[in-house]
C-alpha positions as semicolon CSV with decimal commas, in nm:
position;residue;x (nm);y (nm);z (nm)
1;X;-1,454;2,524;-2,018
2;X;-1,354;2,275;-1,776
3;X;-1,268;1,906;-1,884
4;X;-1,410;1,656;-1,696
5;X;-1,247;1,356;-1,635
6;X;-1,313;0,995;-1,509
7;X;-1,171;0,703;-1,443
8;X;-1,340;0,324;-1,508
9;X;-1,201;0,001;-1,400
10;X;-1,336;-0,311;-1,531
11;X;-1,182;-0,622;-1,358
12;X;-1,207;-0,982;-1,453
13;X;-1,030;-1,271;-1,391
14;X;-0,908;-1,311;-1,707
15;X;-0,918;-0,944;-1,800
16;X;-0,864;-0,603;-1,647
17;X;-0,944;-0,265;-1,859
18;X;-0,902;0,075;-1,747
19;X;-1,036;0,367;-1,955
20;X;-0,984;0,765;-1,906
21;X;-1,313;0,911;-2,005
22;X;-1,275;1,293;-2,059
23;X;-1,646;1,508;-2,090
24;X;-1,767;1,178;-2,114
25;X;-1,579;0,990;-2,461
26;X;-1,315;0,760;-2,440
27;X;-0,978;0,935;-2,422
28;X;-0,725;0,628;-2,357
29;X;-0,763;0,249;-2,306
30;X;-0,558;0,015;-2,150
31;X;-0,652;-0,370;-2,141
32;X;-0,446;-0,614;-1,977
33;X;-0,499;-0,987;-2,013
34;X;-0,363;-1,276;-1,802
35;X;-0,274;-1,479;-2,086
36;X;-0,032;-1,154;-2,198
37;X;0,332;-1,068;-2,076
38;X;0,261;-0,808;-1,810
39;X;0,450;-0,490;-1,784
40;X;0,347;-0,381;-1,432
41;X;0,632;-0,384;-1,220
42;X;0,852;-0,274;-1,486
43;X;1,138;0,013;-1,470
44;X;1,098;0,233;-1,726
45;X;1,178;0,596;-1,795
46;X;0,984;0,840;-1,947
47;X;0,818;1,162;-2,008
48;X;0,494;1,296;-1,804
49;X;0,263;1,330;-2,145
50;X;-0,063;1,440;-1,934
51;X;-0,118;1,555;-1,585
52;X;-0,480;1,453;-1,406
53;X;-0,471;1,687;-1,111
54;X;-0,829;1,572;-1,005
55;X;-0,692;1,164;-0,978
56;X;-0,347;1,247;-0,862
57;X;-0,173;1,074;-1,159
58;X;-0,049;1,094;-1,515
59;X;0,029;0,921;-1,861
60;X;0,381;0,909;-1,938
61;X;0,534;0,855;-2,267
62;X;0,774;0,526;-2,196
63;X;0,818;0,494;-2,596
64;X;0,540;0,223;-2,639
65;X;0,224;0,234;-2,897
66;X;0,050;0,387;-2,567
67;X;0,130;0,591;-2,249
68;X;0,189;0,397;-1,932
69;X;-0,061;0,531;-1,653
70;X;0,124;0,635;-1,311
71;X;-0,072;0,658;-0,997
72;X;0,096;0,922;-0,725
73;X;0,115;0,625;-0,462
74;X;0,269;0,447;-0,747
75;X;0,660;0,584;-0,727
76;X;0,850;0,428;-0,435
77;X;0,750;0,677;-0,129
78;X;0,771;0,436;0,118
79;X;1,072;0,475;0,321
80;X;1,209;0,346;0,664
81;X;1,318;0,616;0,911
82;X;1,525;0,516;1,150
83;X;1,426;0,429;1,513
84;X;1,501;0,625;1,847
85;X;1,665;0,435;2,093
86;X;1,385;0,431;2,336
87;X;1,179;0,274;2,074
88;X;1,119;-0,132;2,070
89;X;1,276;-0,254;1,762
90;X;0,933;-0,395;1,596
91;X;0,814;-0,037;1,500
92;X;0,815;0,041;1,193
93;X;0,734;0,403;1,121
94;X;0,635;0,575;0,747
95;X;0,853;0,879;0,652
96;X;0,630;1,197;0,601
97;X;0,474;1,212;0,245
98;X;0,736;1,371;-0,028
99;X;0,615;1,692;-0,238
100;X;0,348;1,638;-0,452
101;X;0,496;1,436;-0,784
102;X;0,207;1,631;-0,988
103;X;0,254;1,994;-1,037
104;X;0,184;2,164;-1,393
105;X;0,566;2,211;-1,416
106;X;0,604;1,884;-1,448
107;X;0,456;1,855;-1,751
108;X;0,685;1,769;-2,030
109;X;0,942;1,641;-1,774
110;X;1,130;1,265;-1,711
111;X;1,037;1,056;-1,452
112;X;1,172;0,700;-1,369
113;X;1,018;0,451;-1,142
């Protein structure tokens, strides 16, 4: 049997929730307030705890109470090549897209970002 999974963001100004649904019932919760520390942005290093193929992301164990959720666009892909001559020195241009970072392989594996 399949297992269906879903994504739900709730925003607020105050609050912002995020909850992996998974055949429909609450698998993981994460709830971040304004008037709380915030952890996004953080290095940490962990281990890829679950793969979601379908989302292009994954939980990873960063030794907290809960898994931190990584989006694929999340690690730093983002890199400047560098420009031909000919080129006028305002263009920026994107490398080509790495590897996919989600492959069952990875599952169990460390990641940093």
């Amino acid at each position: 049997m399949e297992v269906r999974r879903s994504l739900v963001v709730n925003a607020t100004p105050l609050e912002m929730r995020i909850a992996l649904l998974e055949n429909g019932q609450l698998c993981e919760l994460f709830i971040e307030r304004t008037t709380q520390v915030s952890q996004v942005g953080d290095v940490y290093k962990g281990r890829v705890a679950k793969l979601l193929q379908g989302m292009q992301s994954a939980f990873v164990a960063i030794g907290g109470a809960k898994d931190g959720f990584l989006y694929l666009d999340e690690p730093e892909t983002h890199r400047l090549e560098p420009m031909p001559a000919d080129r006028p020195a305002r263009s920026l241009e994107r490398a080509p897209r790495p590897e996919p970072l989600l492959r069952d392989e990875r599952n169990g594996e460390h990641v940093a970002d």
